[in-house]
C-alpha positions as CSV (number, residue, x, y, z in Angstrom):
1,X,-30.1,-29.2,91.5
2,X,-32.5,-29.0,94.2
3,X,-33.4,-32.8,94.3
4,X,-29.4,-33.4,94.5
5,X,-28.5,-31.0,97.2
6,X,-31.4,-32.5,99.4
7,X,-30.4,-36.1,98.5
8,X,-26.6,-35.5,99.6
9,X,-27.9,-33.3,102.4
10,X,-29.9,-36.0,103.9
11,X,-27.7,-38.6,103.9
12,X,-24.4,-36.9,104.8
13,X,-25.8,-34.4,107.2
14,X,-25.2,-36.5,110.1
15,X,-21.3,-37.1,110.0
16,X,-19.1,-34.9,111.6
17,X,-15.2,-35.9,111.1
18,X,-12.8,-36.0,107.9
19,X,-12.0,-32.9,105.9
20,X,-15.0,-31.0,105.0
21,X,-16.4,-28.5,102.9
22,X,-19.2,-26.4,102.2
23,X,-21.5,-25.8,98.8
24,X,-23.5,-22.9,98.5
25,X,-26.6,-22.5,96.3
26,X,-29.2,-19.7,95.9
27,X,-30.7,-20.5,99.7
28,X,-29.2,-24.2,99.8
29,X,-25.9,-23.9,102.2
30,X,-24.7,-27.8,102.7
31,X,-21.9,-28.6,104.4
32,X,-20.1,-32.1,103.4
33,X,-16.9,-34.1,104.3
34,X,-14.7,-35.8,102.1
35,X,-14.4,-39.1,103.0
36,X,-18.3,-39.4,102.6
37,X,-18.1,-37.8,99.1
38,X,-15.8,-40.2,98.2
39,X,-18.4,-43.1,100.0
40,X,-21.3,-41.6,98.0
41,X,-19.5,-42.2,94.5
42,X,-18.8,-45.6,95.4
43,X,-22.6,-46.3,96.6
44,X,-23.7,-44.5,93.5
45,X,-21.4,-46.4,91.1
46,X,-22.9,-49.7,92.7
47,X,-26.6,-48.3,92.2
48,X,-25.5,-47.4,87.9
49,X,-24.5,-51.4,87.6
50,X,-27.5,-52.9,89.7
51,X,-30.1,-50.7,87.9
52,X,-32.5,-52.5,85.0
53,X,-34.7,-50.8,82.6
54,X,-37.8,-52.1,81.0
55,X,-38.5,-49.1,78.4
56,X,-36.1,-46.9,76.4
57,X,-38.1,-44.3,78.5
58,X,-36.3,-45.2,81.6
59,X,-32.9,-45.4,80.3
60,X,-33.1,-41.7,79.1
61,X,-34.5,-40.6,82.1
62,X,-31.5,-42.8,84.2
63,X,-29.0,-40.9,81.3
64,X,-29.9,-37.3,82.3
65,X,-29.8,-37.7,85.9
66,X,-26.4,-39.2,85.9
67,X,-24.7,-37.8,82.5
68,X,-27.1,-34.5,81.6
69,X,-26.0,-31.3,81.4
70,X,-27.7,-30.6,85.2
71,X,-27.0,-34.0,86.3
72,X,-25.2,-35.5,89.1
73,X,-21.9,-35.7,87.7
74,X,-21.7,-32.7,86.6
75,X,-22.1,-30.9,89.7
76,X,-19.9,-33.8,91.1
77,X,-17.2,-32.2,88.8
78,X,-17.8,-28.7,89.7
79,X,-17.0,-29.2,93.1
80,X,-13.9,-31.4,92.9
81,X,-11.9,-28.5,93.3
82,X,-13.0,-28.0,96.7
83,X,-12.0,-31.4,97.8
84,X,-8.6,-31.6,100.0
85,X,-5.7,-32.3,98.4
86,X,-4.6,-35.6,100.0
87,X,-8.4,-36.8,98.8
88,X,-8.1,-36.0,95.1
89,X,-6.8,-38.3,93.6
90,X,-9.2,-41.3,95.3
91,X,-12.3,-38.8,94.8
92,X,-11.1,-38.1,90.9
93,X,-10.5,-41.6,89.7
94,X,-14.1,-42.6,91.6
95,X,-16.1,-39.6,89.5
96,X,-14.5,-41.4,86.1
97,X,-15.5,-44.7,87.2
98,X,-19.0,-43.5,88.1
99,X,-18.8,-41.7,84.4
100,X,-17.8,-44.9,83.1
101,X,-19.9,-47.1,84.4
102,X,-22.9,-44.3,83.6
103,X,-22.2,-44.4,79.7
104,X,-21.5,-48.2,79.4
105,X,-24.9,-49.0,81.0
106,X,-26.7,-46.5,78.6
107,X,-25.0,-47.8,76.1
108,X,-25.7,-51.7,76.8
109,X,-29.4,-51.2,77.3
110,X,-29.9,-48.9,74.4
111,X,-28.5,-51.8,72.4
112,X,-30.2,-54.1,74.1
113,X,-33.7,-52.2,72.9
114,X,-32.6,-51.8,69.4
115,X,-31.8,-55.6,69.5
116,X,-35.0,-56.6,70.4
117,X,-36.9,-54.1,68.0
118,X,-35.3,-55.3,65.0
119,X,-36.2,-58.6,66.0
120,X,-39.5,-58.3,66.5
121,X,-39.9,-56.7,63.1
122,X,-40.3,-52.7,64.8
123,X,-39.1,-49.9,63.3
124,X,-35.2,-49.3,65.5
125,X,-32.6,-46.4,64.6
126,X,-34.3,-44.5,62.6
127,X,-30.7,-42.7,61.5
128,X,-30.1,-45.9,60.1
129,X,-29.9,-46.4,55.7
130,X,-33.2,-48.2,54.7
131,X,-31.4,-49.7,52.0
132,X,-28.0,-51.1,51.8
133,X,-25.9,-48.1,49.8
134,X,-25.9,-49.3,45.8
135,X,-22.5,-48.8,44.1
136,X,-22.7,-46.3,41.8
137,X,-21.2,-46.3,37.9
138,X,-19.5,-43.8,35.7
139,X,-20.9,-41.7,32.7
140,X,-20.8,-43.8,29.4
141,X,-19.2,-40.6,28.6
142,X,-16.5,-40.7,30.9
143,X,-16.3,-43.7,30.3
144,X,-15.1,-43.5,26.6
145,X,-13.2,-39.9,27.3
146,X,-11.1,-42.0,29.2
147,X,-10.7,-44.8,26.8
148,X,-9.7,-42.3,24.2
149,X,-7.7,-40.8,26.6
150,X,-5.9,-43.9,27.3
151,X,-5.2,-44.9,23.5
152,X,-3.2,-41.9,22.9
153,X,-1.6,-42.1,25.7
154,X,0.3,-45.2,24.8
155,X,1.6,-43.2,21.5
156,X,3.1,-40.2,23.6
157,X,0.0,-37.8,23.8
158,X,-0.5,-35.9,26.6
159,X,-3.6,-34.0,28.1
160,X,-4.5,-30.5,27.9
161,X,-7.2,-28.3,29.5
162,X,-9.0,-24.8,29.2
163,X,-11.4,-22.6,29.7
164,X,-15.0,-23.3,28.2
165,X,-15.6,-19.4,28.1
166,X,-13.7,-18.1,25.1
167,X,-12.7,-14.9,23.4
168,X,-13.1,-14.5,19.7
169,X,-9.3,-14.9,19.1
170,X,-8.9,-18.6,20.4
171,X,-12.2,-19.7,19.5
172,X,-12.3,-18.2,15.7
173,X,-9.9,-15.7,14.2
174,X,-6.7,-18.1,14.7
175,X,-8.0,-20.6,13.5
176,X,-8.3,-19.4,10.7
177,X,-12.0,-18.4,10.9
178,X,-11.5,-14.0,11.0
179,X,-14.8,-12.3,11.1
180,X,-17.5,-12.9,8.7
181,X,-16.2,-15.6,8.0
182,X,-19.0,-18.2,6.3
183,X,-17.7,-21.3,8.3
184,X,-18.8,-19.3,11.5
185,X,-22.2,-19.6,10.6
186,X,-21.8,-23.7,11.1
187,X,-20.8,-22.8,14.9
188,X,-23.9,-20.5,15.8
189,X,-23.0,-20.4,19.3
190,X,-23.5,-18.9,22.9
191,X,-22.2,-15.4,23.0
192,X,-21.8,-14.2,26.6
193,X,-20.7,-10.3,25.7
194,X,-20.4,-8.5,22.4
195,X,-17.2,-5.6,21.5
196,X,-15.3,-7.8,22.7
197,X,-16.9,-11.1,21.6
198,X,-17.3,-13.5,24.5
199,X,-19.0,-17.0,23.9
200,X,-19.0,-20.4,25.2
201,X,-16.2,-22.2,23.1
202,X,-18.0,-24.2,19.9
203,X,-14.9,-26.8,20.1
204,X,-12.0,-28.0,21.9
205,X,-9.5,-26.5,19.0
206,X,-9.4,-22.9,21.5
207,X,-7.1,-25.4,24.0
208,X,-4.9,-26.1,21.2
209,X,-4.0,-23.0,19.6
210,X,-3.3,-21.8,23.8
211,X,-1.3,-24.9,23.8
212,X,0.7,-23.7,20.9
213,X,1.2,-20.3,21.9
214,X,2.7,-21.6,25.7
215,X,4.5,-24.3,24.3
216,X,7.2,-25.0,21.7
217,X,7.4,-27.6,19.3
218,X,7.8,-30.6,19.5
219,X,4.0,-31.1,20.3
220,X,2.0,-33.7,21.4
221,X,-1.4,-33.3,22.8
222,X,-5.1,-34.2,22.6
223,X,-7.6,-31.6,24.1
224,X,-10.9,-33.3,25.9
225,X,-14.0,-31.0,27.3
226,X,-17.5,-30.0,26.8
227,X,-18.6,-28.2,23.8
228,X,-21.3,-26.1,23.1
229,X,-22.8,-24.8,20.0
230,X,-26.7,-23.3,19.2
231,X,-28.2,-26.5,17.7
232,X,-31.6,-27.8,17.7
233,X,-32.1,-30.9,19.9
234,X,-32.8,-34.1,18.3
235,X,-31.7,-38.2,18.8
236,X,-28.3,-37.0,16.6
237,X,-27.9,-33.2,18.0
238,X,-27.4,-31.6,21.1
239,X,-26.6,-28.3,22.1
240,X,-23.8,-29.3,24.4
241,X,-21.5,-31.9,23.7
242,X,-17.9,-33.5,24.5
243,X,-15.1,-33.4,22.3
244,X,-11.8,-35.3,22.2
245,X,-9.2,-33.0,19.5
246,X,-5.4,-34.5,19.0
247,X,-2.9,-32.3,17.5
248,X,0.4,-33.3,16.1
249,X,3.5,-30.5,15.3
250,X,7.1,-31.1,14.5
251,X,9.6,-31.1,11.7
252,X,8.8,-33.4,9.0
253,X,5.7,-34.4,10.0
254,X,3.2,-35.5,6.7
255,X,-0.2,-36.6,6.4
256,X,1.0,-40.7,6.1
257,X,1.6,-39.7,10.1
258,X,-1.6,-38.8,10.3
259,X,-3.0,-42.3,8.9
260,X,-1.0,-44.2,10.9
261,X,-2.2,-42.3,14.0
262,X,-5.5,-42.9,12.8
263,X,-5.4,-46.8,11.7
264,X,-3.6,-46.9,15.2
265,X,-6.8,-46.0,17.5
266,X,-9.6,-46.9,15.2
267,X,-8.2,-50.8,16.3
268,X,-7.5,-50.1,19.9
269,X,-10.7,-48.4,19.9
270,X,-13.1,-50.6,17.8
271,X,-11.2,-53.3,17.2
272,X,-11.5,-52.6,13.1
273,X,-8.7,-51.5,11.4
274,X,-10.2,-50.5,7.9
275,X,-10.6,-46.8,7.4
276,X,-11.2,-44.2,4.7
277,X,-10.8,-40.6,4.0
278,X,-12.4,-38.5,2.1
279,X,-11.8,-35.0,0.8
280,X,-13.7,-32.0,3.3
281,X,-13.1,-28.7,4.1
282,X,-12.3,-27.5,7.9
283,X,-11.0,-23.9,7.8
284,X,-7.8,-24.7,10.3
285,X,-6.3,-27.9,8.4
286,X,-5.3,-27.9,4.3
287,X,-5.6,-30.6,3.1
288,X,-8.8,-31.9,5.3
289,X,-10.8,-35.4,5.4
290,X,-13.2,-37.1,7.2
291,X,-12.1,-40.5,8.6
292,X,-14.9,-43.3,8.1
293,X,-14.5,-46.9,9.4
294,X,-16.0,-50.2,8.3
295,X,-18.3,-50.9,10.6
296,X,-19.4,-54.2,8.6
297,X,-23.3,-55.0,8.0
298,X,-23.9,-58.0,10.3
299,X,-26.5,-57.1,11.8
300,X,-29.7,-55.1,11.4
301,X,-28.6,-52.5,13.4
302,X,-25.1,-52.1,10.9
303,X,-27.7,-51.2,8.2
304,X,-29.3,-48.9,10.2
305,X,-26.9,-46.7,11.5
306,X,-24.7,-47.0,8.4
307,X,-27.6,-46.9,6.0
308,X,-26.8,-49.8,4.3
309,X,-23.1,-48.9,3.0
310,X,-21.2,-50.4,6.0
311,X,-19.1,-47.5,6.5
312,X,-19.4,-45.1,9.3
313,X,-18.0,-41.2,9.8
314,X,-15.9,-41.2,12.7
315,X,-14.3,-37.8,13.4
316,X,-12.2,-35.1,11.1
317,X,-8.8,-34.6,10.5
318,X,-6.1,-32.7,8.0
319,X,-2.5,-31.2,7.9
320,X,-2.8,-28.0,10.1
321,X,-3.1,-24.9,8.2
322,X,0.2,-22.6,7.9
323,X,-1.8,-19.2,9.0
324,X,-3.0,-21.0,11.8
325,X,0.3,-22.0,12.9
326,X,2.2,-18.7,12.5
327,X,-1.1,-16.7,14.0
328,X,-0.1,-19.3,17.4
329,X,3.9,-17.6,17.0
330,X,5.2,-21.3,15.4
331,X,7.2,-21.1,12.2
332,X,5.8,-22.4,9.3
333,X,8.6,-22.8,7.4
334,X,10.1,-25.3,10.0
335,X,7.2,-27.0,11.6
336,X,4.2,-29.5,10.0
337,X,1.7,-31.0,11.7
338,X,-1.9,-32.9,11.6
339,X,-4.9,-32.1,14.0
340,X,-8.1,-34.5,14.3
341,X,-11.0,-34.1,16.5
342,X,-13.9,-36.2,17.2
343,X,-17.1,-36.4,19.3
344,X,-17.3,-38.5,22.1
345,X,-21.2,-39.0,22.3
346,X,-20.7,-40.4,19.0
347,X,-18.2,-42.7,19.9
348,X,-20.3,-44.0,22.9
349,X,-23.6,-44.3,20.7
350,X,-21.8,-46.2,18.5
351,X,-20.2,-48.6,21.2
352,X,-23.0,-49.3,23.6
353,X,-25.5,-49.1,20.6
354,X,-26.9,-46.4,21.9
355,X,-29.9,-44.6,19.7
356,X,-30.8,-41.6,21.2
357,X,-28.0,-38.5,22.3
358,X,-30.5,-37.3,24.8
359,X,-30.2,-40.5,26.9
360,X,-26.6,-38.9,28.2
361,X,-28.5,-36.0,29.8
362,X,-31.7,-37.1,31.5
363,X,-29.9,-38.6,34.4
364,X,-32.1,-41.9,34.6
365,X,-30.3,-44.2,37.0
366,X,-32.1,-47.1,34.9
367,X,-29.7,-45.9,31.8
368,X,-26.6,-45.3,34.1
369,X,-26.8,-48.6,35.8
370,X,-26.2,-50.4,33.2
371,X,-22.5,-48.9,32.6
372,X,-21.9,-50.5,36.4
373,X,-20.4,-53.7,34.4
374,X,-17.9,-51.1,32.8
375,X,-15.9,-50.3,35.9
């Protein structure tokens, strides 16, 4: 501030006409006229365009002293409003042009630096990526959950959502499953809070039977989310997993509905239309089967993961259970339907041919990338 008071005070300290003014500062009293202001910022916008820089040194020093928080167009602004009124707008459109000029020179030679840098092989912006940005891929398992999703969509399903912190009421008892039940002990799960039970749900089925007590029939829904039951780890088990459940209710529906649903995505799905069922027990669906497809033995890897027979499990399925519909305020007497659930890391290991469950979890980029084809 100094330096710029004794700069304008030695060059403008000899006129004596036009409209003038005084600025005051600490011991620094200097007493200017407008006309030579206005000179000034037309001599200093011609010394901004002449001046030349041979280091990115110099170009931040020539930044502050014109465009710095203490520099000279700051002050220049500050005092504007002691400038005459018949001189303002002259004096105002010279401090934008000196502004102007100020930030396009920086800007040039700064450009000019990082030009030659990157030519000569030296190290420029260093804000800069080092790497052009890779395009990412999605989960194998999002992948297929949407795949699935998109089968049953054709056929009139819709999608429903909830919470993957239950109570013992959706997740178990109407289901079907009241306490001390023996089928309980095949969902050793996560309890949060005991009296009142509280757990992490062990399957999707908890969004249906919420679905069923907010909704009347007719129904139509399947129910994807993430799962979680207390299971040792292995290349086959993991103790969180996704699930895709479908559930079917209306008048007259029968389990040849069921089959038909069944035939219908195991060919948009897999491309293989032969399936069987055989006779199982789930405690929410009577009667209850598991759905195998042919998977064919073509190859050494059809042996393997069908040991030999060619047939493959798939998911479960069954005619839903009267209890569990009348415990979700749906009358039994009027209403039918069929429920089937599946795992979608199985469907995806069976797909991409992939051998070990754990691979979805360990985040290596190697394994993701190669879903990048799937988008």
């Amino acid at each position: 501030m100094i330096l710029f008071l004794s700069i304008f005070y030695s060059v403008l300290s000899k006129l004596k006409t036009g409209n003038c003014f005084s600025i005051k500062k600490r011991k620094f009293a200097v007493h200017f006229c407008d006309i030579t202001m206005l000179d000034k910022v037309k001599e200093l916008i011609g010394e901004v365009k002449a001046f030349k820089a041979t280091t990115k040194e110099e170009v931040e020093t020539f930044r502050i002293k014109y465009l710095g928080s203490k520099g000279l167009l700051k002050e220049l602004f500050k005092e504007f409003k002691n400038v005459d009124a018949s001189m303002r707008k002259d004096f105002g459109q010279a401090l934008n042009n000196l502004k102007n000029a100020a930030t396009e020179k920086v800007n040039a030679l700064n450009n000019a630096f990082e030009n030659t840098t990157e030519e000569n092989h030296i190290y420029g912006d260093l804000t800069k990526p080092s790497e052009p940005i890779s395009l990412g891929s999605r989960h194998p398992i999002s992948i297929v959950k949407n795949q699935i999703i998109d089968v049953f969509n054709r056929i009139g399903f819709t999608v429903s959502e909830g919470p993957e912190i239950e109570d013992d009421w959706h997740n178990f008892s109407a289901l079907n499953l009241p306490e001390h039940h023996p089928a309980r002990e095949m969902q050793d799960t996560f309890f949060i809070e005991k009296n009142p039970d509280v757990l992490l749900r062990t399957h999707t089925s908890s969004v249906q039977v919420r679905y069923m007590e907010n909704n009347e029939p007719p129904i139509r829904t399947i129910s994807p989310g993430r799962v979680f039951r207390n299971e040792d780890i292995s290349a086959r088990a993991h103790c969180i997993f996704h699930q895709v459940e479908g559930l079917y209710i209306d008048t007259d529906v029968s389990f040849a509905d069921l089959k038909q649903t069944l035939l219908y995505f195991t060919k948009e799905m897999f491309g293989k239309s032969k399936i069987r069922l055989r006779p199982s027990y789930f405690p929410f669906t009577e009667p209850s089967a598991e759905v195998d497809i042919y998977w064919g033995l073509e190859t050494e890897v059809d042996y393997k993961i069908t040991k030999g027979t060619g047939w493959l499990e798939i998911m479960g399925c069954g005619m839903v259970d009267p209890n569990v519909l009348k415990n979700c305020g749906i009358d039994p007497e009027k209403y039918s339907g069929y429920a089937f659930g599946m795992g979608i890391e199985r469907i995806a290991m069976l797909l991409y041919q992939i051998p070990d469950i754990r691979m979805f979890y360990e985040n290596d980029v190697r394994f993701l990338e190669q879903f990048k084809s799937v988008l």
